[in-house]
C-alpha positions in Angstrom: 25.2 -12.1 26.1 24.8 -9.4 29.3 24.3 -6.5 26.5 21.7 -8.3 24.6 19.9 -9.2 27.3 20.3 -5.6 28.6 19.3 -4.1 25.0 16.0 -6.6 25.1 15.0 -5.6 28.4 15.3 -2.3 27.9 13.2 -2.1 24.4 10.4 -3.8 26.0 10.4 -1.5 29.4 10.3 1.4 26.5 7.6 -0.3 24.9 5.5 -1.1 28.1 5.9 3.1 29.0 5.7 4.3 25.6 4.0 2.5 23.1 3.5 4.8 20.6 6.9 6.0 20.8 9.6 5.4 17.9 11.6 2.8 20.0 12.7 1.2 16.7 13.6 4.5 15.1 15.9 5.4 18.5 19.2 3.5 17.5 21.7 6.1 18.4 22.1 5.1 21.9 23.0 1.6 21.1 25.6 2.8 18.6 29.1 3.6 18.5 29.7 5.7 15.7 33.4 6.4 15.8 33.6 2.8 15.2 35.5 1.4 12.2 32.0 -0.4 11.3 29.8 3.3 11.2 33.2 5.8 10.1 35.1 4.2 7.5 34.6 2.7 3.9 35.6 -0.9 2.2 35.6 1.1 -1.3 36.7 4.1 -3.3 35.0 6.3 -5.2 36.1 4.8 -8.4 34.9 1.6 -6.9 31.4 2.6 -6.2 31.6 4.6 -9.3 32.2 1.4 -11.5 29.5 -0.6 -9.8 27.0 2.0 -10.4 28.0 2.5 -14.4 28.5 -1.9 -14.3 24.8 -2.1 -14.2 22.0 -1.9 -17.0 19.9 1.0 -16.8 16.8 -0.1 -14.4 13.4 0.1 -15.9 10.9 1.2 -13.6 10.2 -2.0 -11.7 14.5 -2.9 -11.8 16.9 -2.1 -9.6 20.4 -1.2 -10.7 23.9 -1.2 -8.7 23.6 -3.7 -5.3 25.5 -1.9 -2.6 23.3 -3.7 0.1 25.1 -3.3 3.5 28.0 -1.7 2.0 30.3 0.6 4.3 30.6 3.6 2.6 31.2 6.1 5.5 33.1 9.6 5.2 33.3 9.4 1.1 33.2 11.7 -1.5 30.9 10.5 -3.5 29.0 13.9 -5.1 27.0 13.9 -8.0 27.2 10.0 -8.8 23.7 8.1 -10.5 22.8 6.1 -7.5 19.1 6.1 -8.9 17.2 2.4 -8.3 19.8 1.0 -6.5 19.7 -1.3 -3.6 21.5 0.9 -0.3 19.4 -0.7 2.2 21.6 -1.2 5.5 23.9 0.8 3.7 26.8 3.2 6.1 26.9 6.3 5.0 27.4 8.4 7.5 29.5 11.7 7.4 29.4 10.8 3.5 29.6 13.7 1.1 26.7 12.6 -1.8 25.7 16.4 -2.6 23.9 16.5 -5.8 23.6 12.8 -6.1 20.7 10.9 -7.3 19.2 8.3 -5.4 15.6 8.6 -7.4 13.7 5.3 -6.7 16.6 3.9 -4.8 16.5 1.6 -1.8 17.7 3.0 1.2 15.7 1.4 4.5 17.5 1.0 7.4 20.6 3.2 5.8 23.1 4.7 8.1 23.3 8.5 6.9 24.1 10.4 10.3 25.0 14.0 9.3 25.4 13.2 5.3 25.6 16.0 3.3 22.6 15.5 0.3 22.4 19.4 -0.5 20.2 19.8 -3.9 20.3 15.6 -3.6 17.4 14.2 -5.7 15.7 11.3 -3.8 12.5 11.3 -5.7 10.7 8.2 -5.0 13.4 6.6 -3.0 12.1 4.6 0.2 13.1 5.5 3.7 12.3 3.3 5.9 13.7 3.1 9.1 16.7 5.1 7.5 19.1 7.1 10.4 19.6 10.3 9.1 19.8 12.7 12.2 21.6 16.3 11.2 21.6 15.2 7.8 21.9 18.5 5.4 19.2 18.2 2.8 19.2 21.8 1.9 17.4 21.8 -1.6 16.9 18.7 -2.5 13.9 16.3 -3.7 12.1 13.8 -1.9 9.3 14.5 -4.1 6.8 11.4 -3.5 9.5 9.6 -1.3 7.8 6.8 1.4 9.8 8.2 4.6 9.6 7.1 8.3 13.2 7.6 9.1 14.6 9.8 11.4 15.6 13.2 10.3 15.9 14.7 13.4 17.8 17.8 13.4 18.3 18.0 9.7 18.6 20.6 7.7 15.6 20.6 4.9 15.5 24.4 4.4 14.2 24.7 0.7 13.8 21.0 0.0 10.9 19.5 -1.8 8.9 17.0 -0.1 5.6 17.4 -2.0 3.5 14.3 -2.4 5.7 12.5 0.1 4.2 10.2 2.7 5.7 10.3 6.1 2.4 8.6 7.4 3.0 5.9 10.6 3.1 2.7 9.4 0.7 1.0 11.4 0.9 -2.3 10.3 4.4 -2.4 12.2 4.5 -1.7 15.6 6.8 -4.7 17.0 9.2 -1.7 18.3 7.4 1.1 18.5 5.3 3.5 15.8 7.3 3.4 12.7 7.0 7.5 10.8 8.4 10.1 9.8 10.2 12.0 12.2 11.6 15.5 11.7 11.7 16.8 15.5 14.2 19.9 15.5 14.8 20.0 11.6 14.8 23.1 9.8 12.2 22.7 7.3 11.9 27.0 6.2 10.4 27.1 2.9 10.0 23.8 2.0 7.8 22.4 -0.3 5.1 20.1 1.7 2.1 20.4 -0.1 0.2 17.2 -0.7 2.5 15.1 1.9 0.8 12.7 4.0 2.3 13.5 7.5 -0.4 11.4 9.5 1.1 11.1 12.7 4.7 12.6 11.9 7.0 14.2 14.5 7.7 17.9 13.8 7.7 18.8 17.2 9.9 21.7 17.6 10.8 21.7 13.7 11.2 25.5 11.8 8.0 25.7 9.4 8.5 29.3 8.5 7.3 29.4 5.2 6.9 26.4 4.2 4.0 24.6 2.2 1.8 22.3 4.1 -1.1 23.0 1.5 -3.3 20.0 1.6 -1.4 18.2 4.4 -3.0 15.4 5.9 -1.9 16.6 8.9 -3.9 14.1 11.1 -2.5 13.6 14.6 0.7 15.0 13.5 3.1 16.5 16.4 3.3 19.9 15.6 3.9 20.7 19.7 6.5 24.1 20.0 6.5 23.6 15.9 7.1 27.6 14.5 4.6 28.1 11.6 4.7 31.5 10.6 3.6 32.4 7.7 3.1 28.9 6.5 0.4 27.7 4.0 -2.1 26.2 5.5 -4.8 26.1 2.7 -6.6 23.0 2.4 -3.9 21.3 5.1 -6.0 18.5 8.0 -5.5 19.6 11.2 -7.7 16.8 13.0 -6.3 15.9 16.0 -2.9 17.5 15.4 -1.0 18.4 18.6 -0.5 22.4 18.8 0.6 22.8 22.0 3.2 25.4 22.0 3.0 25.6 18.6 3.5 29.8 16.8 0.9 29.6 14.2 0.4 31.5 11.2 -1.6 34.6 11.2 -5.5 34.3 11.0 -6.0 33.9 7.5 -3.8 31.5 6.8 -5.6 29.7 9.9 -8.6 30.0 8.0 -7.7 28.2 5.0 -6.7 25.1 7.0 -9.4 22.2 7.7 -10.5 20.6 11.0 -8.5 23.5 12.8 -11.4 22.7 15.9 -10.6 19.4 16.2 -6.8 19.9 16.9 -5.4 19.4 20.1 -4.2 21.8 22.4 -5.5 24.7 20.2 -6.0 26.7 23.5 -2.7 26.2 24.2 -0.9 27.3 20.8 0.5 30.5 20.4 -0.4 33.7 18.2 1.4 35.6 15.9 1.7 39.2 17.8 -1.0 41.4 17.1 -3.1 38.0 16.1 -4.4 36.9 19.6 
């Protein structure tokens, strides 16, 4: 009873400072994850193997296996068909799922602290309010995934995140501001374009490369962000946060829209021999 009144008191003094901070996307503190509950599994491989291959394959509005709130922590479960099924609340953390599919799948409020997803394909899947700090993503596809988890510290270098919306959701903010967070993650030559990023965190994250063409990149946290030679072209800077942000060289600058109305421009820095 002390903890959760503890836990309650201290959400709302977090709200009443920070109100636009994620406070619902924050769990680790409140989380033991050497615990049996966030480090072990109730099934085998073969297990979640036969659930998957048990169901009928899911038309485009179906979903497949139900692993709803299953414990699937520390597995080795690379390269199954996970594709439209139900993971939400799901542990997964430490879980090896490389090359896996979880196109279209369900996996809000999933538990995938450092999960290796390396050339995963998560096209379409929905993200919400999924853990998945230090996760390795290396190369995979989140092509037109709805994402406001937290991928802080992950590893996206390569990855595909075109069309994807990371957007706040703004209709729920009992807890705090519910988007896509990638402070810290490695993000070097990934594929953005097109990604709706309006209000994201990538404060801090490694842009080098990457393709933010036609971005909507509107109040985004971009603050100590390192964008050189990112593509820019057609990407909304309105109100984006630049302070201590390394931008890309001037033509590249050039190509962006609403670069005037960011924030902290003055404070941003230039690529040498660009200032």
């Amino acid at each position: 009873m002390l903890f959760r009144l503890v836990f309650v008191l201290g959400s709302i003094a977090a709200l009443l400072v920070h109100p636009l901070d994620a406070v619902a996307q924050d769990m680790l503190r409140y989380v033991d994850l050497n615990s049996p509950d966030m480090s072990t599994s109730e099934m085998t491989r073969d297990e979640v193997d036969a659930a998957l291959k048990a169901q009928p394959q899911a038309g485009a509005d179906q979903r497949a296996a139900d692993l709803q709130g299953k414990r699937l922590s520390r597995l080795d479960l690379s390269g199954l068909d996970f594709s439209a099924s139900n993971l939400r609340l799901a542990k997964l953390n430490r879980t090896n799922l490389k090359g896996a599919r979880f196109d279209r799948a369900i996996l809000n409020q999933a538990w995938m602290i450092e999960a290796d997803l390396t050339q995963a394909s998560l096209v379409k899947a929905s993200l919400l309010s999924t853990q998945m700090q230090r996760a390795k993503l290396g190369g995979a596809d989140l092509s037109g995934a709805r994402i406001t988890g937290d991928l802080s510290g992950a590893s996206l270098a390569g990855a595909r995140l075109a069309g994807a919306d990371l957007s706040a959701d703004m209709r729920n903010q009992s807890m705090g501001l519910m988007r896509g967070v990638l402070k810290s993650a490695d993000l070097r030559n990934a594929d953005l374009s097109g990604a709706n990023l309006l209000r994201a965190d990538l404060s801090f994250a490694k842009l080098q490369n990457a393709n933010l063409s036609n971005c909507n990149l509107n109040h985004a946290d971009l603050a100590g962000a390192d964008l050189t030679n990112a593509n820019l072209a057609g990407a909304d800077l309105t109100e984006a946060d630049l302070t201590s942000t390394l931008l890309p060289g001037a033509t590249a600058l050039a190509q962006a829209r609403n670069l005037d109305k960011a924030w902290n421009l003055d404070r941003a820095r230039r690529p040498k021999g660009d200032e």
